[in-house]
N, C-alpha and C positions, 0 to 999 in steps of 0.2 A: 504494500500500500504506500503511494507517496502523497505527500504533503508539499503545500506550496505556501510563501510568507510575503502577505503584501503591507508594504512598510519595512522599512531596514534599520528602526531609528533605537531609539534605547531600549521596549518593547521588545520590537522583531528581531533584534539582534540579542537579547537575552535568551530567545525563545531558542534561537538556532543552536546557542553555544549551551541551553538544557539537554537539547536532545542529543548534538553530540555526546554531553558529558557522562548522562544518564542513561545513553539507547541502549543498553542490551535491559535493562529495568524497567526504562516505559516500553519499549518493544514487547516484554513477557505482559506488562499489564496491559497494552493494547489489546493480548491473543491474535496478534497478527505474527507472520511469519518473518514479515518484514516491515519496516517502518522507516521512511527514509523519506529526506527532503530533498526535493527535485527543483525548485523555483524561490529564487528572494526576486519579489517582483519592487523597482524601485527606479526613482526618473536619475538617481545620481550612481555615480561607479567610482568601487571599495576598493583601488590598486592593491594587493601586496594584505587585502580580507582572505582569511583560509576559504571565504565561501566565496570569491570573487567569481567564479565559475559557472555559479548558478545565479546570478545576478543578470537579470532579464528588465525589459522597459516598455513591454506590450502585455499587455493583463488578455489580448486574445490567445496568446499561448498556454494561459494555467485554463483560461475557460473550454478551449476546446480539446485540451488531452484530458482522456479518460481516464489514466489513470490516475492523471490528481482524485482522489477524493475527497480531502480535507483538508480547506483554506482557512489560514492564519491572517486576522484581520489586525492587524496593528499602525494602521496610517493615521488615524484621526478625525475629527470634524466628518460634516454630514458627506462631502463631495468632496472628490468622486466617492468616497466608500460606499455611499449605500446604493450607487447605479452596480459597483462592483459585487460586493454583496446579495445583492439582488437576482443578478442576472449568474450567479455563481449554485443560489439554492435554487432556482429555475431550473437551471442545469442537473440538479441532483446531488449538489456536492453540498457537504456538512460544512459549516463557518463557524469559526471562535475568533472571539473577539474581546478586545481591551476596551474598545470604543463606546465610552459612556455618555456624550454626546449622541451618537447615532441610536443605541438600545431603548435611551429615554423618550427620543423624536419619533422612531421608526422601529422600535420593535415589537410591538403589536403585529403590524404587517409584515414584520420581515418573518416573524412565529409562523405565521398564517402560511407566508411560502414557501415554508422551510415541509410543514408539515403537508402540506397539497403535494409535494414533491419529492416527501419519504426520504427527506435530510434532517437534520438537524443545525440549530444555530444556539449557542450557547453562549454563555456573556460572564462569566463566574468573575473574571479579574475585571470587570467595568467597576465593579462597588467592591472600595477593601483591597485593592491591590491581593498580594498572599492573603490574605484574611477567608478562612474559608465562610460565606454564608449567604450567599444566594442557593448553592444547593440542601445545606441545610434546612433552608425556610421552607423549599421546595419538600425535602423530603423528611428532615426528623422532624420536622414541628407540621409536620402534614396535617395531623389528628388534632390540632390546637386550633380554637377558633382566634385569631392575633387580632388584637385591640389598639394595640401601636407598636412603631417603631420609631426610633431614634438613635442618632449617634452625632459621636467627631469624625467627620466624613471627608476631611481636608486638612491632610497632613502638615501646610505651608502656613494655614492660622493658625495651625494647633503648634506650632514649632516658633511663631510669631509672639500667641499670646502666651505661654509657656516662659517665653524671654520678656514678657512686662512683667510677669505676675514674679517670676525668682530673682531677678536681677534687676528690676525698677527701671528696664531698659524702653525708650520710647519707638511706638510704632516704625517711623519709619527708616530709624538705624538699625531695627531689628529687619528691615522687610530687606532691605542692602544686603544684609547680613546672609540671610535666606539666599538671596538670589548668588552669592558668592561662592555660598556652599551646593549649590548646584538643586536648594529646594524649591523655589521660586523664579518664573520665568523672566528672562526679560520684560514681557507685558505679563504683570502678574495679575491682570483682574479677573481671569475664570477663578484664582483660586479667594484673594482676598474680597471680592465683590460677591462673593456667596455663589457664583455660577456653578462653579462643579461639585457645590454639594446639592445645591438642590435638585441638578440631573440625578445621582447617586441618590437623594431620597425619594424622588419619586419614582425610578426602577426596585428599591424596596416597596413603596407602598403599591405599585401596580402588582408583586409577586405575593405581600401578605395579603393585601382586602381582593384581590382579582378584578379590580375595578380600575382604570387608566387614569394616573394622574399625571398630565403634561407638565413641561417647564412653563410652559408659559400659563398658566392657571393657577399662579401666584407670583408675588415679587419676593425675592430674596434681598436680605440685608446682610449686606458684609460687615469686615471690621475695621474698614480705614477711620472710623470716628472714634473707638474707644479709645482712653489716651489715661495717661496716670494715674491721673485725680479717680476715673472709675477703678480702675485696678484698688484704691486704696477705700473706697467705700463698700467694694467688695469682699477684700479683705476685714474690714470690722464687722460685716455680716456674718462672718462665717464662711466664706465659700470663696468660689474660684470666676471667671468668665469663658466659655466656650461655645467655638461657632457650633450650634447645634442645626443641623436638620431633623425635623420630626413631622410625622403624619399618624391622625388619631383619626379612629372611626368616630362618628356621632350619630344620635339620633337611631340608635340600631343597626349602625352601618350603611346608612342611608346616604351618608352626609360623611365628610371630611374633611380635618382641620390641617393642613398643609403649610408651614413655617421651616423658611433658614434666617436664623439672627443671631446675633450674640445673645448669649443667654448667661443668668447667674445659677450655679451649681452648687449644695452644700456641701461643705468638706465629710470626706466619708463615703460619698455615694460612689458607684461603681467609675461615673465617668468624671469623676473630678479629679482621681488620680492616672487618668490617661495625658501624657505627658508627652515634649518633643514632636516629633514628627509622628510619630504613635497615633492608628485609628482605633473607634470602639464603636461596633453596634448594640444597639439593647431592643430585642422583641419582645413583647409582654404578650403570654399566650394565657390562655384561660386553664390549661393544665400545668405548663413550667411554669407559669409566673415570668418571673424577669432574667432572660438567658443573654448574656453577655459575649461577643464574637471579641477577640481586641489580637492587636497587630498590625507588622508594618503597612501603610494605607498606599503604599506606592513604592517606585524602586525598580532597578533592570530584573533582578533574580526574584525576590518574589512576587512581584507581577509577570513574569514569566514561570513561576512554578502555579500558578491559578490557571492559565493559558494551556500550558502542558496538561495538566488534568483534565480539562476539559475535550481536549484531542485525544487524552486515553480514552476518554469517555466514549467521544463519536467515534474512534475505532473497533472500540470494544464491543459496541453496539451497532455496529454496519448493519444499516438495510432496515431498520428500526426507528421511530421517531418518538422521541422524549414526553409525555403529555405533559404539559404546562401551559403557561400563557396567561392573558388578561382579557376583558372584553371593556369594547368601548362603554365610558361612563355618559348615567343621564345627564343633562344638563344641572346646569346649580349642583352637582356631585362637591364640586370644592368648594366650602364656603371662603366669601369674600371677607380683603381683610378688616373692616370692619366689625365681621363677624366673631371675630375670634378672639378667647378669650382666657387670660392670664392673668396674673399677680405681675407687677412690674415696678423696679427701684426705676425712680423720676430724679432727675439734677432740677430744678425749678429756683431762677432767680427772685425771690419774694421770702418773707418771714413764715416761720411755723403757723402762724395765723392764718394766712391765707389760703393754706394747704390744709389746712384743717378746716376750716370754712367750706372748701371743692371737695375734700376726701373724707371728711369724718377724722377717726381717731385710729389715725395710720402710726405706724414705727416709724419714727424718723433716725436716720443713721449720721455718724459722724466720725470723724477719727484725728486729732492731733493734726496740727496746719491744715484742717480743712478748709475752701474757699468760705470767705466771712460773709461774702453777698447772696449765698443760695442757700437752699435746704434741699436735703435728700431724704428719701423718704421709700417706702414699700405699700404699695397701692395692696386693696383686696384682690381677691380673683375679679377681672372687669373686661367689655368686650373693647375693642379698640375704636369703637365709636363713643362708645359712653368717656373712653378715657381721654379721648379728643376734647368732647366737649368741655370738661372738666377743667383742663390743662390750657385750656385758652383764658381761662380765668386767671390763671396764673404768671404772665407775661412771660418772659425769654424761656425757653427747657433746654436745658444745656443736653443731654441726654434720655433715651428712654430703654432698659433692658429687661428684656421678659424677666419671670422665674419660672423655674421649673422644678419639679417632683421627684428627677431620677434621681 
């Protein structure tokens, strides 16, 4: 059986040098007789790459040999991959894929013509890099009805706020910092602007509830605003700050509350000691309870050992199609964010008076040099429209961050 890898970049070139290092081990868990890569499909050429050889720049050569069966998707962004993609499970060939972008845009349909055409397409390293738990959710928590999910789904905030919160260090020396060490991009807004967690929670919540939650059916909120002063009224609470992605059923599963923000975390709780680059999912199922996935969220090797599992998988299972998937959601499925509704520390420039006038007899938080012209404070659980209203009463809001339960 050969294999073909389109994309050559940190990904597809992790993937190549697994299987060299591991083939005669994934070759036995495949149960193939053979397991070999035939094609790096890529528009640039590796001089003096052990696989320079098979470095090809026409994607009609892995679609129309047969014996490919199983295409390694690692390029990125929606185009071309998902014309490639597409026209590859058309063909009958199985697809894995890193590509979290495309699984969250396009993989409803891409499910759809994978299984019309007795392929498979599987995505295990789009959420969690190495982290095993897309197949998890899929299969050990099969028997659990899941009520939510949540995690640190972005290893470059979580490596960001990690360095405000231990060392007092400010956002954007820490984001430098990042980008130096090779965790952050040149253009780092897919990770600090909340883009690639919200793709990542919404391929978990369309796999727990079975119901399609787009990116675009909510706004995410990154972390370029949080800055010291929060780190330190965080700290006097009790807790930590982290970009959280989270999606709750409501209404019986009717309805769903869909959020990436910064959030505040109490000390103690599973994900307030996830540290560094380090991810962690938390599914709460009605049998486990609160089951925790944690590890590296990204990386050449283990996002190439997620990739590689998923190729044993579709070798192992040739001529066989995986049941899973999602079906399209009714309208108003996500509620809007007005709707949604949390406990949330406020920065608000005005006296304890005034906050207590809009909020009632809220906590108000403080800590040693805190700014002399505002009051912080911890709102009740309230929806983001009522706390609008509210908050307008109270002139400038230097900040607003959820709380959350986990």
């Amino acid at each position: 059986m050969y294999v073909a890898i389109m994309g050559y970049g940190t990904v597809g070139s992790g993937v190549a040098a697994l299987l060299k290092k591991n083939h005669e081990l994934i070759r036995k868990k495949s149960l193939q007789e053979s397991l070999e890569l035939k094609y790096i499909l890529d528009l640039r050429t590796f001089p003096g790459d052990e696989n320079e050889s098979l470095v090809i720049n026409d994607f009609s050569r892995i679609l129309g040999d047969d014996e490919v069966k199983i295409v390694v998707e690692t390029m990125g962004g929606l185009r071309p991959a998902y014309d490639f993609v597409s026209a590859c499970l058309a063909a009958g060939k199985s697809v894995v894929t890193s590509n979290k972008e495309l699984v969250a845009a396009k993989g409803k349909e891409l499910l759809q013509i994978a299984a019309a055409n007795n392929a498979n397409f599987l995505f295990e390293a789009s959420v969690g890099g190495g982290i095993p738990v897309l197949t998890p959710i899929i299969q050990c928590l099969a028997a659990n009805e899941i009520s939510e999910v949540a995690g640190i789904l972005n290893g470059t905030t979580n490596y960001i706020l990690t360095k405000m919160f231990d060392e007092g260090a400010d956002f954007e020396s820490t984001l430098l910092n990042a980008q130096q060490l090779g965790y952050a991009e040149r253009d780092p807004s897919a990770d600090v602007d909340g883009i690639d967690a919200c793709r990542k929670i919404c391929i978990l919540a369309d796999l727990c509830f079975g119901l399609e939650v787009s990116p675009g059916s909510f706004t995410p909120e990154g972390i370029r605003n949080i800055t010291g002063t929060d780190v330190c009224y965080a700290k006097a609470l009790g807790g930590v700050i982290k970009l959280i992605g989270s999606a709750k059923k409501l209404d019986g599963g009717k309805k769903v509350a869909a959020c990436v923000s910064p959030a505040f975390i109490k000390n103690g709780s599973q994900l307030a000691n996830v540290s560094d680059v380090y991810n962690a999912v938390l599914v709460r199922g009605d049998a486990t309870g609160d089951t925790v996935f944690y590890g590296r969220g990204a990386g050449k090797m283990p996002t190439a050992s997620a990739v590689m599992a998923d190729v044993i998988d579709c070798a192992a299972n040739f001529g066989k199609t995986k049941a899973f998937g999602w079906s399209e959601a009714p309208e108003g499925y996500v509620i809007t964010d007005d709707e949604f509704t949390s406990a949330f520390i406020v920065r608000a420039v005005c006296g304890e008076d005034r906050v207590k006038a809009a909020f009632g007899d809220v906590k108000i938080i403080t800590f040693d040099g805190a700014p002399g012209d505002e009051t912080a404070f911890v709102t009740d659980v309230i929806c983001k429209a009522s706390l609008k209203k509210s908050l307008a009463d109270l002139g400038e809001i230097r900040s607003v961050i959820r709380v959350t339960d986990y």
